[in-house]
Backbone as a chain_set.jsonl record, in Angstrom:
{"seq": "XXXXXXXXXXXXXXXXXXXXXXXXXXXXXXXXXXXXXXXXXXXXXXXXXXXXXXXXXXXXXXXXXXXXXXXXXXXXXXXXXXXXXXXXXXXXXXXXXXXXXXXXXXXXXXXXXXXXXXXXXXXXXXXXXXXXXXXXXXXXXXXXXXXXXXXXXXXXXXXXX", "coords": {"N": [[-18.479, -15.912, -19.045], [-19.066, -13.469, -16.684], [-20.081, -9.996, -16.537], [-19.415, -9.401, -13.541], [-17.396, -10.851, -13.198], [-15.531, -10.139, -14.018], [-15.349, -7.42, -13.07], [-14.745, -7.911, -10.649], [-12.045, -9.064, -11.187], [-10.382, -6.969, -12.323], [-11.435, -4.906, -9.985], [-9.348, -6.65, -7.699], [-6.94, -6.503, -8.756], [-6.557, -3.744, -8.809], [-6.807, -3.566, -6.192], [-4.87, -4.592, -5.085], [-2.485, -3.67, -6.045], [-2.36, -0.465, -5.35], [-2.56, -0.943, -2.249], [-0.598, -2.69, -2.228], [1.354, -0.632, -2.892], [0.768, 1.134, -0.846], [2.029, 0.361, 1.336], [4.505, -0.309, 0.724], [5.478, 2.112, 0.139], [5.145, 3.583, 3.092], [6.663, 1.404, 4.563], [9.29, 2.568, 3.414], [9.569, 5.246, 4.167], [9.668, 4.619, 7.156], [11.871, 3.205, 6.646], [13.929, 5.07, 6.036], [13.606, 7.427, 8.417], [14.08, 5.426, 10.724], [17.307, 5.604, 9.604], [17.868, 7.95, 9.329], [17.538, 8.681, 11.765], [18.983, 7.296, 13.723], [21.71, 7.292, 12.524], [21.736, 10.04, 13.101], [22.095, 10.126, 16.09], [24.101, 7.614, 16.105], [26.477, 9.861, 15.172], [26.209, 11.559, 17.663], [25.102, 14.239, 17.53], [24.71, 16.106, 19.429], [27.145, 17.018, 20.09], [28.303, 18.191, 17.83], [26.101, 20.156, 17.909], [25.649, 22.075, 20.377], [22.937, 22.98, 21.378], [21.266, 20.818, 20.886], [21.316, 19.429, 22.856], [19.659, 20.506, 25.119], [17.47, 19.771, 25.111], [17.387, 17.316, 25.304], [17.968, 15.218, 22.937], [19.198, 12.955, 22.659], [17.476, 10.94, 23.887], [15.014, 11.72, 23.045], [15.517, 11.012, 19.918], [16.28, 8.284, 20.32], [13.63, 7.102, 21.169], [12.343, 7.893, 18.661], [13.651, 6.089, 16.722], [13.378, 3.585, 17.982], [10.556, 3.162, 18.056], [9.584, 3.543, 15.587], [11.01, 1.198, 15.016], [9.216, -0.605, 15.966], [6.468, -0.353, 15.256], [7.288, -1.052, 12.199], [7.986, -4.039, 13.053], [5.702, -4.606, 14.145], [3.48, -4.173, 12.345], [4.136, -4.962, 10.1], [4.757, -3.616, 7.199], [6.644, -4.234, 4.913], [6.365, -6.801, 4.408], [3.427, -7.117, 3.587], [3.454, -5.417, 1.486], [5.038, -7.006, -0.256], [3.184, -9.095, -0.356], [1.112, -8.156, -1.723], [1.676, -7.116, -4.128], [3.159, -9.419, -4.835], [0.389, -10.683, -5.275], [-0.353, -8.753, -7.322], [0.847, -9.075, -9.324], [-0.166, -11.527, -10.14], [-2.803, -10.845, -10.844], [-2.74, -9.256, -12.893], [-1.511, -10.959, -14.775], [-3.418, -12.794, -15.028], [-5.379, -11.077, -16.162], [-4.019, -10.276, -18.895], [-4.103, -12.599, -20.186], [-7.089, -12.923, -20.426], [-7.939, -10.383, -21.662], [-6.125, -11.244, -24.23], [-8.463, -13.856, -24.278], [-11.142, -13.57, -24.407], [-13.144, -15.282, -24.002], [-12.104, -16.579, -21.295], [-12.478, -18.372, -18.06], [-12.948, -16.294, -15.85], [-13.25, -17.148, -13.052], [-12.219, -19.412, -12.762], [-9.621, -18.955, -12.587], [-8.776, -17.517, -10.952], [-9.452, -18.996, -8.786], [-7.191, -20.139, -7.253], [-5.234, -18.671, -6.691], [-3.711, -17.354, -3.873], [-4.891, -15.586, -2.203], [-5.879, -15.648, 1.038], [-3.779, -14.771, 2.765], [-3.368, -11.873, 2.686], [-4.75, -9.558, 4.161], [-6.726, -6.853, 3.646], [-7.144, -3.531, 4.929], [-10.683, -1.33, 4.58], [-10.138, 1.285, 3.923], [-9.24, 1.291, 1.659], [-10.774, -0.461, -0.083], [-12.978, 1.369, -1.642], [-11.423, 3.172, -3.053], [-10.505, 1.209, -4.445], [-12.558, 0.524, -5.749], [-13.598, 2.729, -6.951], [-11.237, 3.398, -8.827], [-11.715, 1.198, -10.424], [-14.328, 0.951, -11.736], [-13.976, 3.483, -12.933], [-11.816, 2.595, -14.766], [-13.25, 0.994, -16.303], [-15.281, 1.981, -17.2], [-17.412, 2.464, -15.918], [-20.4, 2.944, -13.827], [-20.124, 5.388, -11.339], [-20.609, 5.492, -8.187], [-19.14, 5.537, -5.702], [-17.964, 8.338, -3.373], [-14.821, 9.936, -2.278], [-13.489, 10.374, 0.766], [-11.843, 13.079, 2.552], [-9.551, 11.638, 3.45], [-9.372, 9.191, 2.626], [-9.09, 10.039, -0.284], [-6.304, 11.165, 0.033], [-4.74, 8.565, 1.217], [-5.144, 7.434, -1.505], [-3.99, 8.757, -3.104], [-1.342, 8.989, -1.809], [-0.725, 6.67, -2.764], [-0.274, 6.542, -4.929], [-1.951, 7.159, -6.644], [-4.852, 9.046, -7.981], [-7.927, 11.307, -7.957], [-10.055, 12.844, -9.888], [-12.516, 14.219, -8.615]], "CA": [[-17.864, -14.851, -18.283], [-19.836, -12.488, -16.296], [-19.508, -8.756, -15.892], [-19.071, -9.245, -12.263], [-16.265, -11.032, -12.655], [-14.684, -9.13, -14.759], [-15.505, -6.51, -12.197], [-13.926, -8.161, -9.422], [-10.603, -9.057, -11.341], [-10.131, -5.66, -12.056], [-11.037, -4.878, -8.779], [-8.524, -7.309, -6.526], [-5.756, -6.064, -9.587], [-6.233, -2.172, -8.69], [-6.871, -3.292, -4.379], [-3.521, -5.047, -4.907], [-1.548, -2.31, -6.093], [-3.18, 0.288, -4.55], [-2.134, -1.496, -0.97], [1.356, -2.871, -2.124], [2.29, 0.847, -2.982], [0.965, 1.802, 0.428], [2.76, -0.243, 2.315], [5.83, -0.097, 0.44], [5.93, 4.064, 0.403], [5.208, 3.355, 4.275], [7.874, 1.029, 4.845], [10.072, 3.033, 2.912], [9.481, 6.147, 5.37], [10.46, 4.186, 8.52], [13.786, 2.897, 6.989], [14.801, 6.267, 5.972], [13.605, 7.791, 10.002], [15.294, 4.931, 11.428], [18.533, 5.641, 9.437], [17.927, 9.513, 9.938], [17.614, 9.473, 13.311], [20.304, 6.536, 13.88], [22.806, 8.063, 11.983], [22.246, 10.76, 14.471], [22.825, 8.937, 17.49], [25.798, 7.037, 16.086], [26.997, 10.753, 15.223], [26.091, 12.407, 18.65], [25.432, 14.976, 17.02], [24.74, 16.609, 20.548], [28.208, 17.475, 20.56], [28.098, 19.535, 16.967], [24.875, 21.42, 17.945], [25.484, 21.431, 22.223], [21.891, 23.444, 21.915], [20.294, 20.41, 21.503], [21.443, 18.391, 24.775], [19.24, 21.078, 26.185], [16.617, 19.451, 24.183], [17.363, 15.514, 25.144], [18.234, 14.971, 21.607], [19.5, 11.551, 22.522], [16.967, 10.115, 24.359], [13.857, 11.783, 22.038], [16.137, 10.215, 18.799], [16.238, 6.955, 20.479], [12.349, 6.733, 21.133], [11.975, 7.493, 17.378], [13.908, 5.068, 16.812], [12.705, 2.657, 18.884], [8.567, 3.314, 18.184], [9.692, 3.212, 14.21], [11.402, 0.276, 14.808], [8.111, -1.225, 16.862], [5.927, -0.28, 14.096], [7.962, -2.259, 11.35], [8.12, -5.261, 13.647], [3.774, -5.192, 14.67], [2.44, -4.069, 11.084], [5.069, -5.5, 8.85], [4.826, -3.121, 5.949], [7.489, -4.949, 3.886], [5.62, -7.939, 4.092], [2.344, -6.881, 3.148], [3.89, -4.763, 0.605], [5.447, -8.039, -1.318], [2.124, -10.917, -0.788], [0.473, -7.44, -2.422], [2.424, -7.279, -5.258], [3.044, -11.015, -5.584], [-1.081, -10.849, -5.836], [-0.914, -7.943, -8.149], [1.459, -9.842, -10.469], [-0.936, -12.518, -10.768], [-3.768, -10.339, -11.518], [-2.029, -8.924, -13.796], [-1.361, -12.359, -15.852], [-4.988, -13.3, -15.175], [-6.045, -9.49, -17.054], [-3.707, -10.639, -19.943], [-5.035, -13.552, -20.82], [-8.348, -12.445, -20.431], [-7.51, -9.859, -22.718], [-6.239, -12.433, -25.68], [-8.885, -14.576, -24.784], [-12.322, -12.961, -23.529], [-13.795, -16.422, -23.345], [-11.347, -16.878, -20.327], [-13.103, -18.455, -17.456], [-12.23, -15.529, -14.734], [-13.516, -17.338, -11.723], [-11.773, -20.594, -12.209], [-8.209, -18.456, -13.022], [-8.77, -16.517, -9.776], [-9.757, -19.996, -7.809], [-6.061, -21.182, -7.425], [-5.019, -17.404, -6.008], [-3.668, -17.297, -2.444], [-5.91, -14.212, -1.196], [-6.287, -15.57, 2.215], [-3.028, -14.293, 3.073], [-3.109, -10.732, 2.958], [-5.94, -8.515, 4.923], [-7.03, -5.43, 3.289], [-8.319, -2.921, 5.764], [-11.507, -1.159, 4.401], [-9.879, 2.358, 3.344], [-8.657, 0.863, 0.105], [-11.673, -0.858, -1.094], [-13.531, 2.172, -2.292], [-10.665, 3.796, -3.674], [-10.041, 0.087, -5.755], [-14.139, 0.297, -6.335], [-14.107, 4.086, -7.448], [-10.442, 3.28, -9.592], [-12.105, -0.145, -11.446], [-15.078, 1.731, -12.138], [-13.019, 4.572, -14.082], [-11.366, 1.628, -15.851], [-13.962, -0.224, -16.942], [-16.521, 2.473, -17.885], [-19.027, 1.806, -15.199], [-21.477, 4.008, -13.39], [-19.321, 5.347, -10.112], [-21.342, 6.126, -7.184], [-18.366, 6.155, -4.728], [-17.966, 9.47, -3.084], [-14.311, 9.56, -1.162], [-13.597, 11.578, 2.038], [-10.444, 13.5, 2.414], [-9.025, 10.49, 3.873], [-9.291, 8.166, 1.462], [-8.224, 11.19, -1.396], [-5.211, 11.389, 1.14], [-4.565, 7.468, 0.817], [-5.19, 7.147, -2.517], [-2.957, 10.062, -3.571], [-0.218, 8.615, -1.495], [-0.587, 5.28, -3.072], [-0.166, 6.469, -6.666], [-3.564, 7.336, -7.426], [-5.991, 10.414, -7.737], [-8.869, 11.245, -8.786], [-10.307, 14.538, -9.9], [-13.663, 14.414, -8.534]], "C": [[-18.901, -13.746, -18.074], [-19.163, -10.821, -16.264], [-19.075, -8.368, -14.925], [-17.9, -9.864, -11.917], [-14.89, -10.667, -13.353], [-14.418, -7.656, -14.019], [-14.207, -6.825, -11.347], [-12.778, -8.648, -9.879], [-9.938, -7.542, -11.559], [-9.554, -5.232, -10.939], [-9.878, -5.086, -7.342], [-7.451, -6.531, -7.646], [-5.57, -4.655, -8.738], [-6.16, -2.431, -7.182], [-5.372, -3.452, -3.744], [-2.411, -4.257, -4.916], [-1.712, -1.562, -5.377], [-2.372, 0.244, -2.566], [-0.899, -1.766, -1.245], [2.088, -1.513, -2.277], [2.02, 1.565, -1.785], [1.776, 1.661, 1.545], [4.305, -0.578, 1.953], [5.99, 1.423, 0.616], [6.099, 4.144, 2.301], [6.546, 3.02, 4.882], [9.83, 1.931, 4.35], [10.528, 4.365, 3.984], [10.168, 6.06, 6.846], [11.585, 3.94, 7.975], [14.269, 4.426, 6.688], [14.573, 7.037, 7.682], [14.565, 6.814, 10.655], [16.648, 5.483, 10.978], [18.535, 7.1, 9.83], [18.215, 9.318, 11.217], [19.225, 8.529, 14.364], [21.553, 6.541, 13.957], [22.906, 9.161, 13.186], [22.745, 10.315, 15.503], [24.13, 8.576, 17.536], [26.947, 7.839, 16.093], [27.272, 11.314, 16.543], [25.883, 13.532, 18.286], [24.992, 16.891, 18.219], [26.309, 17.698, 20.332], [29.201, 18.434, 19.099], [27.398, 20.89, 17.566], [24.71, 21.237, 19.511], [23.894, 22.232, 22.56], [20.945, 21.924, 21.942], [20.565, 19.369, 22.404], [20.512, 19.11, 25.867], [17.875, 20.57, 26.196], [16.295, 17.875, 24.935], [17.315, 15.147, 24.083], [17.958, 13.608, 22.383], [18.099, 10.777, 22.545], [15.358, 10.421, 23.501], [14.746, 10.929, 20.985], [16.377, 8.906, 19.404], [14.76, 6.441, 20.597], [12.301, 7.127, 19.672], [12.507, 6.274, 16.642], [13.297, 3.551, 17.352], [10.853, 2.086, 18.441], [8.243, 3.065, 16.61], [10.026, 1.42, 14.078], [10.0, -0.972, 15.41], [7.05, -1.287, 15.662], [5.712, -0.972, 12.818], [7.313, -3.411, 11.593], [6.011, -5.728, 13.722], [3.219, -5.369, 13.349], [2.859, -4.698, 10.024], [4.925, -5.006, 7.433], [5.449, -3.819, 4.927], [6.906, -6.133, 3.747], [4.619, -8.055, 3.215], [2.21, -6.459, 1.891], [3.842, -6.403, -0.558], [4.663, -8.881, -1.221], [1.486, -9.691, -1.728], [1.012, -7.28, -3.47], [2.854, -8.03, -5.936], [1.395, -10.858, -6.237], [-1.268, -10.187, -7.584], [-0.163, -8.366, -9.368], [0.561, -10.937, -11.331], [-2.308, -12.139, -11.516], [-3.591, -10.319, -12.561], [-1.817, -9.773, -15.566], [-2.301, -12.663, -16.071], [-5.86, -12.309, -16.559], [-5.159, -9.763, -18.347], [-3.629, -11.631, -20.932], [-6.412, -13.308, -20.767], [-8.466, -11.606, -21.979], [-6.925, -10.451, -24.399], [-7.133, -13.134, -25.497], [-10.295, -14.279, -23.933], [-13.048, -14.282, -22.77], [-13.547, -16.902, -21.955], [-12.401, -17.165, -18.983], [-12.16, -18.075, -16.166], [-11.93, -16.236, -13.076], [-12.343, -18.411, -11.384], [-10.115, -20.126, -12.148], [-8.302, -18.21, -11.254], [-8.811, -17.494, -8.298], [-8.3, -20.189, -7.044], [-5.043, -19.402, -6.843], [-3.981, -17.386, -4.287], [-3.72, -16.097, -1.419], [-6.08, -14.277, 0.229], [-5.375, -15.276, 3.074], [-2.647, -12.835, 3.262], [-4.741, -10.228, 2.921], [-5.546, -7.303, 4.395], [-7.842, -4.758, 4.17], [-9.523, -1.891, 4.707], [-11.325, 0.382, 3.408], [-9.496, 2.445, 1.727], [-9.577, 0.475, -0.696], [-12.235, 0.07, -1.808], [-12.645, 2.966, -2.818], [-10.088, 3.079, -4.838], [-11.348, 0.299, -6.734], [-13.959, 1.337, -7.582], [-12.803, 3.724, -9.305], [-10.911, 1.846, -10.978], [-13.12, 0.363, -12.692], [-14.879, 2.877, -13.548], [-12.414, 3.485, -15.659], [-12.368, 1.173, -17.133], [-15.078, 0.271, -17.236], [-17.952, 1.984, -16.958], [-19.552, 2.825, -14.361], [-20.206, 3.955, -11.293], [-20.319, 6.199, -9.245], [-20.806, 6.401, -5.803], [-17.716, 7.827, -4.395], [-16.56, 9.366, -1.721], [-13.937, 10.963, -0.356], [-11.876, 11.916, 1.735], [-9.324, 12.628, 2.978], [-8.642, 10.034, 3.291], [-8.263, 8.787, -0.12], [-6.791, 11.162, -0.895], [-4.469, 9.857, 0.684], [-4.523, 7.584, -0.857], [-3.947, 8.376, -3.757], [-1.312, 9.474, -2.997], [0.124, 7.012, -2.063], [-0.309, 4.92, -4.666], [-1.45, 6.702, -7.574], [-4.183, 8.827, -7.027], [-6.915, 10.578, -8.524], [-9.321, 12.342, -8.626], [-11.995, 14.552, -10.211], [-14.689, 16.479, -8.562]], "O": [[-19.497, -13.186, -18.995], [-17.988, -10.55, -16.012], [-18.43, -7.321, -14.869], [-17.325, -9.713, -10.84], [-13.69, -10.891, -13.19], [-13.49, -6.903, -14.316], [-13.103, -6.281, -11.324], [-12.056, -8.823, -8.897], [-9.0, -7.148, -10.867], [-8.379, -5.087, -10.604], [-9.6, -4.312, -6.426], [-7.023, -5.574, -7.001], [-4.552, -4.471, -8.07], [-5.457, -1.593, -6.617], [-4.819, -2.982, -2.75], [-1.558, -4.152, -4.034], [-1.133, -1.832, -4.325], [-1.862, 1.165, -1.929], [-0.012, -1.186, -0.618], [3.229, -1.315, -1.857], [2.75, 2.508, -1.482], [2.127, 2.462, 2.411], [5.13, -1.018, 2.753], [6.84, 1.782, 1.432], [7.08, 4.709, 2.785], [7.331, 3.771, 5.461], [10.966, 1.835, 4.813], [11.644, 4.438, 4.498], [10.846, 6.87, 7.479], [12.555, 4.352, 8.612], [15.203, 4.798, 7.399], [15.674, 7.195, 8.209], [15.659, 7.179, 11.087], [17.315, 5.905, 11.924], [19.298, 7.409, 10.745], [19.203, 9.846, 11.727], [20.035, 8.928, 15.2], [22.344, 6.127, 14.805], [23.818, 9.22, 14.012], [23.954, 10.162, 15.679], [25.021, 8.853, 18.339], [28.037, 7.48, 16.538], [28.446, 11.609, 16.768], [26.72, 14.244, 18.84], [24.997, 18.09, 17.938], [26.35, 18.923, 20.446], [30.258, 19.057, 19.197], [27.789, 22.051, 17.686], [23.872, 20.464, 19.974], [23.508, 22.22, 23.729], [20.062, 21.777, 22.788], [19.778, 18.431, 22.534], [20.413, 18.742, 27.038], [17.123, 20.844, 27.132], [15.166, 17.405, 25.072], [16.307, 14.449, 23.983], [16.837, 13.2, 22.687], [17.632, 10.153, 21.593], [14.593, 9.47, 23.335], [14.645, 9.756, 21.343], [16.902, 8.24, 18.511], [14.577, 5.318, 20.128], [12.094, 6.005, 19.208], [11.749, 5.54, 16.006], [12.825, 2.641, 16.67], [10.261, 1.011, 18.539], [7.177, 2.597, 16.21], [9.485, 0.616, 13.319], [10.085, -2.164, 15.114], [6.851, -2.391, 15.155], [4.653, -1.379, 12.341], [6.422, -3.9, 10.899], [5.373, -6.743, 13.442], [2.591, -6.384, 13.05], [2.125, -4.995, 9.082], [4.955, -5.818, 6.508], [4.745, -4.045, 3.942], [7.019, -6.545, 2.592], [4.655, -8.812, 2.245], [1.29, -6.803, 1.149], [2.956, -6.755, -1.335], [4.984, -9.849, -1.911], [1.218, -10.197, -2.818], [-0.014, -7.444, -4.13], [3.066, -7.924, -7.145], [1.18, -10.903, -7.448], [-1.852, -10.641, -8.567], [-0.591, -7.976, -10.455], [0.515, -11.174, -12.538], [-2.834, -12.769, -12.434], [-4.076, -11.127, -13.352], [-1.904, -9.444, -16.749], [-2.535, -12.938, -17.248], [-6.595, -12.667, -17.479], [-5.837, -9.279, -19.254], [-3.243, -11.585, -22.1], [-6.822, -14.019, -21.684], [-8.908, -12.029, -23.047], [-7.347, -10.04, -25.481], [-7.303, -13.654, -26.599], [-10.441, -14.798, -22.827], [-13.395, -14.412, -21.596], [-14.424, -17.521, -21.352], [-13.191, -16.245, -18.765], [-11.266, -18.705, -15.602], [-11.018, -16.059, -12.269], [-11.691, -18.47, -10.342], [-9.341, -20.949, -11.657], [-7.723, -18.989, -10.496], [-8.449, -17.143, -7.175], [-8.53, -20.48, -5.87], [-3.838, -19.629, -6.726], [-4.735, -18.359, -4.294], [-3.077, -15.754, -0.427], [-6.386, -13.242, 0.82], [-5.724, -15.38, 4.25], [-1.665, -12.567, 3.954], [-5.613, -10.404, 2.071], [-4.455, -6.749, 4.532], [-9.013, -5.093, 4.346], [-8.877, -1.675, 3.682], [-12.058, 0.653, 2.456], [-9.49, 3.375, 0.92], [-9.541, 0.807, -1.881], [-12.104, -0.235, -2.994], [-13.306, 3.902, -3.268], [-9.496, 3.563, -5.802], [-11.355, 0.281, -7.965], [-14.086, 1.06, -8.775], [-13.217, 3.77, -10.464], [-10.448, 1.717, -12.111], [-12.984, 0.304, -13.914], [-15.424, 2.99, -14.646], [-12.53, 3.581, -16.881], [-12.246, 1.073, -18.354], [-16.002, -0.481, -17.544], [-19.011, 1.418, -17.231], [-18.771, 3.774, -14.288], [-19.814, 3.065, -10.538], [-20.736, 7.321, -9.531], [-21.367, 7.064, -4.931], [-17.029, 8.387, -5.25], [-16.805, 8.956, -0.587], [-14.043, 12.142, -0.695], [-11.031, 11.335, 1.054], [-8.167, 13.04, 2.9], [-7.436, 10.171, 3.087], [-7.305, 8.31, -0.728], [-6.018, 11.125, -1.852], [-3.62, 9.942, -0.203], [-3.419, 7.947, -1.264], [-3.456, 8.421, -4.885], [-0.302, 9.548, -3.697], [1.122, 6.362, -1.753], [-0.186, 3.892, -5.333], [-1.752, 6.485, -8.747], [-3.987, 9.5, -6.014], [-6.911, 10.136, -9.673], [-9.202, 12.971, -7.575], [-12.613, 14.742, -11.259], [-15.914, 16.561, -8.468]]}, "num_chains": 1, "name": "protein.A"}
């Protein structure tokens, strides 16, 4: 067992989470807007508050609707959310046997995986890098932008650079 792959289980463990909590807090956001704004609609609630018909309530609360509901359907948060969290389960098992048994050969655990199913875009890796790093006592040379701090804060993580 190498250090590097002790690295990179780490690693995919914290990229996994990291991403399944983004995309679940995400998804979570649109169903509550859809039902917010839905609920309105189904209310009318035009005909509580007649200032805002002056507004086009309806027809703005149906494009949120609508552009939330579009959103869902293209990016599939809930999806992404649960192969990321299936993954991060398995890490998980992989890092606890490891843990009873150092000898554990990481690579061949990790072979048998089904990673080629969920795409991580790029904003996450250095926020898994910088978070493994912390873990695992290793020299951190990631530096993140208010972006990433932004992400990584909304994903259950921070770091007090």
């Amino acid at each position: 067992m190498t250090n590097d792959s002790e690295f990179s289980l780490f690693y995919a463990h914290n990229l996994t989470k990291i991403y399944g909590t983004f995309n679940s807090r995400i998804a979570n956001i649109i169903t509550f807007i859809q039902i917010l704004f839905g609920s309105s609609l189904a209310l009318d609630v035009t005909k509580t508050f007649p200032l805002l018909s002056d507004y086009h309530w309806t027809f703005w609360t149906g494009a949120i609707v609508t552009a939330t509901a579009i959103l869902s359907f293209v990016y599939k948060f809930d999806e992404k959310a649960l192969l990321s969290n299936q993954l991060y389960r398995h890490y998980g098992s992989i890092i606890s046997k490891y843990r009873h048994n150092p000898a554990l050969d990481i690579d061949h655990e990790m072979l048998n995986l089904p990673i080629d199913e969920i795409k991580i875009v790029g904003a996450f890796e250095d926020i898994a890098y910088k978070r493994t790093a912390i873990q695992l006592s290793r020299d951190d040379h990631i530096k993140l932008d208010y972006y990433q701090c932004f992400i990584a804060y909304f994903s259950g993580d921070s770091f007090n650079d």
